[in-house]
KOLTORGU-762225 format. One record per residue (C-alpha): residue number from 1; x, y, z. Coordinates in nm, 2 decimals, padded with zeros to 4 digits, always signed. Example, Ala and Ser with C-alpha at 12.3 -4.5 7.8 and 13.67 -1.06 7.14 Angstrom:
<recs>
+-----+--------+--------+--------+
: seq :     xx :     yy :     zz :
+-----+--------+--------+--------+
:   1 : +01.23 : -00.45 : +00.78 :
:   2 : +01.37 : -00.11 : +00.71 :
+-----+--------+--------+--------+
</recs>
This chain:
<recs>
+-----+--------+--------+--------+
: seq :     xx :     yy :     zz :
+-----+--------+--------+--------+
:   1 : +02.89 : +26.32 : +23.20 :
:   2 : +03.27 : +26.29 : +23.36 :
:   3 : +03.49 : +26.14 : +23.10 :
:   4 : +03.73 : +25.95 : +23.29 :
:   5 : +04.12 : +26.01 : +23.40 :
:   6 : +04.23 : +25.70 : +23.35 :
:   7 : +04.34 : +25.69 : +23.01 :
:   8 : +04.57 : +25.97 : +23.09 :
:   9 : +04.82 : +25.76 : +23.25 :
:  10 : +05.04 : +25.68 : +23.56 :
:  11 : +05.44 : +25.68 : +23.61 :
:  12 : +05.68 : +25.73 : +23.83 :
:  13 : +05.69 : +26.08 : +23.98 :
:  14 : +05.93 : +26.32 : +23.84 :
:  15 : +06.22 : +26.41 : +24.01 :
:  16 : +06.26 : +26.04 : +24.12 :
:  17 : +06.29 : +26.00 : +24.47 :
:  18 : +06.20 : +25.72 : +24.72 :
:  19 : +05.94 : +25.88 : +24.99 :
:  20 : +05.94 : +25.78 : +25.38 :
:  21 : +05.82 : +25.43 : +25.34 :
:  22 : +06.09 : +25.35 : +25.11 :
:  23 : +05.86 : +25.36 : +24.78 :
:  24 : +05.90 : +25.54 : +24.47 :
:  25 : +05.56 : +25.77 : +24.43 :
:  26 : +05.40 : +25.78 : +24.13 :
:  27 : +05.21 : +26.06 : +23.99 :
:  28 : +04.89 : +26.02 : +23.77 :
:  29 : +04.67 : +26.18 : +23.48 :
:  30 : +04.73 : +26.53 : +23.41 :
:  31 : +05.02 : +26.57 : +23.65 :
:  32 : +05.20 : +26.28 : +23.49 :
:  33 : +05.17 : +26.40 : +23.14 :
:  34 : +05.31 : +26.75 : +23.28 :
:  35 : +05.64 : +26.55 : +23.45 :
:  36 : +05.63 : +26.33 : +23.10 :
:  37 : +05.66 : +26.67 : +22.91 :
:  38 : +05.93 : +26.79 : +23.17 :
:  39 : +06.15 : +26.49 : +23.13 :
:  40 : +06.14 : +26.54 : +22.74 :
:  41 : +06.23 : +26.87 : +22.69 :
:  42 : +06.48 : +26.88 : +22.98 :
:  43 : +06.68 : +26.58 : +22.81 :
:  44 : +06.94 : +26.64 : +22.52 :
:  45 : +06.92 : +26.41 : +22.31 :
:  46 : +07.22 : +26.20 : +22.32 :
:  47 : +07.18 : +26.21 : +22.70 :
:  48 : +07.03 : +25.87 : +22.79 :
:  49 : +07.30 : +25.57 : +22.66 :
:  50 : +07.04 : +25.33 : +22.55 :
:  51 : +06.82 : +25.54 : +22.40 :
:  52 : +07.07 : +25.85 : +22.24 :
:  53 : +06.71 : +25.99 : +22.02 :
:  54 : +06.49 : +26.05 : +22.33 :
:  55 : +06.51 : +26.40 : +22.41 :
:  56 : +06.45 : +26.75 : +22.27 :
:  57 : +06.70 : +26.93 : +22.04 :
:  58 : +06.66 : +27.25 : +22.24 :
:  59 : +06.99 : +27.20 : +22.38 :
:  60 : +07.17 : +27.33 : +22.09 :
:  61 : +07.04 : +27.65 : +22.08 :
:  62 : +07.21 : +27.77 : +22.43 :
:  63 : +07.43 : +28.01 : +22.25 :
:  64 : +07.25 : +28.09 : +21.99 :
:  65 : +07.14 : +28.45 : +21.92 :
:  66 : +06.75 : +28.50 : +22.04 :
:  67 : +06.58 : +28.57 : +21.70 :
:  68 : +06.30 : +28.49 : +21.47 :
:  69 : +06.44 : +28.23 : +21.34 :
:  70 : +06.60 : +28.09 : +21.66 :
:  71 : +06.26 : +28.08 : +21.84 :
:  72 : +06.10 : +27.90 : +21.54 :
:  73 : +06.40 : +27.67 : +21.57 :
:  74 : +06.31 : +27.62 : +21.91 :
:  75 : +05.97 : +27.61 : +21.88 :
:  76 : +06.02 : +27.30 : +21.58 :
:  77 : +06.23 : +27.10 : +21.80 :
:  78 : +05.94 : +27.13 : +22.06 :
:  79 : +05.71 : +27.00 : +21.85 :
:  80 : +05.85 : +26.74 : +21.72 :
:  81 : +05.97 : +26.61 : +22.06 :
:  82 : +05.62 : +26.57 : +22.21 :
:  83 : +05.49 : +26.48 : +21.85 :
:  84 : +05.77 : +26.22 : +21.90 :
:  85 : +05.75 : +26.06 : +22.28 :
:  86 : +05.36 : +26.21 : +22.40 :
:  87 : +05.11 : +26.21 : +22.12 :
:  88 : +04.91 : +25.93 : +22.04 :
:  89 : +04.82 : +25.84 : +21.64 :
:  90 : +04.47 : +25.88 : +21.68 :
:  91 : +04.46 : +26.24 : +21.89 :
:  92 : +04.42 : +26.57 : +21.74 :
:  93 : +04.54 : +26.84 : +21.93 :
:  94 : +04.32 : +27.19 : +21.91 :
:  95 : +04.50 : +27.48 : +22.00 :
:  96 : +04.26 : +27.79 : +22.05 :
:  97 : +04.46 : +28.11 : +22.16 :
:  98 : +04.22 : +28.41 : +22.28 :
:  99 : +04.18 : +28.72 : +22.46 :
: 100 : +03.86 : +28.84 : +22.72 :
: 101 : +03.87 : +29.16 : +22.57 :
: 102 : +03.64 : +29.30 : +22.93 :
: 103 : +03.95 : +29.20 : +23.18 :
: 104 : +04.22 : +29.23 : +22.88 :
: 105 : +04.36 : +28.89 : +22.94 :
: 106 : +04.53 : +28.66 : +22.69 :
: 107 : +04.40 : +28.26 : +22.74 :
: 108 : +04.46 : +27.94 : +22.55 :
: 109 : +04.29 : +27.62 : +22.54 :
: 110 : +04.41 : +27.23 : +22.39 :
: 111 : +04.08 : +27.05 : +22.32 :
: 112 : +04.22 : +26.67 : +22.29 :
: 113 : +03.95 : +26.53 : +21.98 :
: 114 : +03.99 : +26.15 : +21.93 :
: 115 : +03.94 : +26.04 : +21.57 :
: 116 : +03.85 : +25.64 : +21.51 :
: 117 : +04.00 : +25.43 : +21.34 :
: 118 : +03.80 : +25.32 : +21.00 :
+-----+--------+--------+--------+
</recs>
């Protein structure tokens, strides 16, 4: 059984642009939760006027020197940016890391698992 897309959302398609019949396209399921991801961590917050909080704190690290505790740095801000703007409250995210040890290549998979509400 083929759960459906739909859930997964449509928006306007990232970078916005208008196409050749004057429209803005939009883009839909997984491709718009890509460009949503995209527009949050390329955004400082601070950047949009009316909403200064959207954004990832990424941004301040530029200059910083590339360490352990930089990249966990990073990696927090990350987090709690699309824990912030993408997740929903009833969504766990399962991350399994792993590694075909035949063909020596690394994988990773995010197994969505909705919880109900009691």
């Amino acid at each position: 059984m083929q759960v459906p897309r739909e859930f997964l959302g449509v928006g306007w398609k990232f970078p916005l642009r208008v196409n050749a019949l004057g429209a803005i396209p939009f883009s839909q399921h997984e491709q718009n939760i890509e460009e949503s991801i995209w527009i949050i961590l390329s955004t400082a917050k601070g950047e949009r006027v009316m909403q200064p909080q959207f954004g990832c704190g990424i941004h301040n690290y530029v200059f910083a020197a590339n360490n352990p505790a930089t990249r966990g740095s990073i990696a927090y801000e990350v987090q709690n940016a699309l824990a912030l703007y993408e997740d929903t409250p009833n969504r766990l995210l399962i991350l399994v890391d792993y590694r075909v040890n035949a063909i020596n290549s690394k994988r990773n998979l995010v197994y969505p698992f909705y919880l109900t509400e009691s």
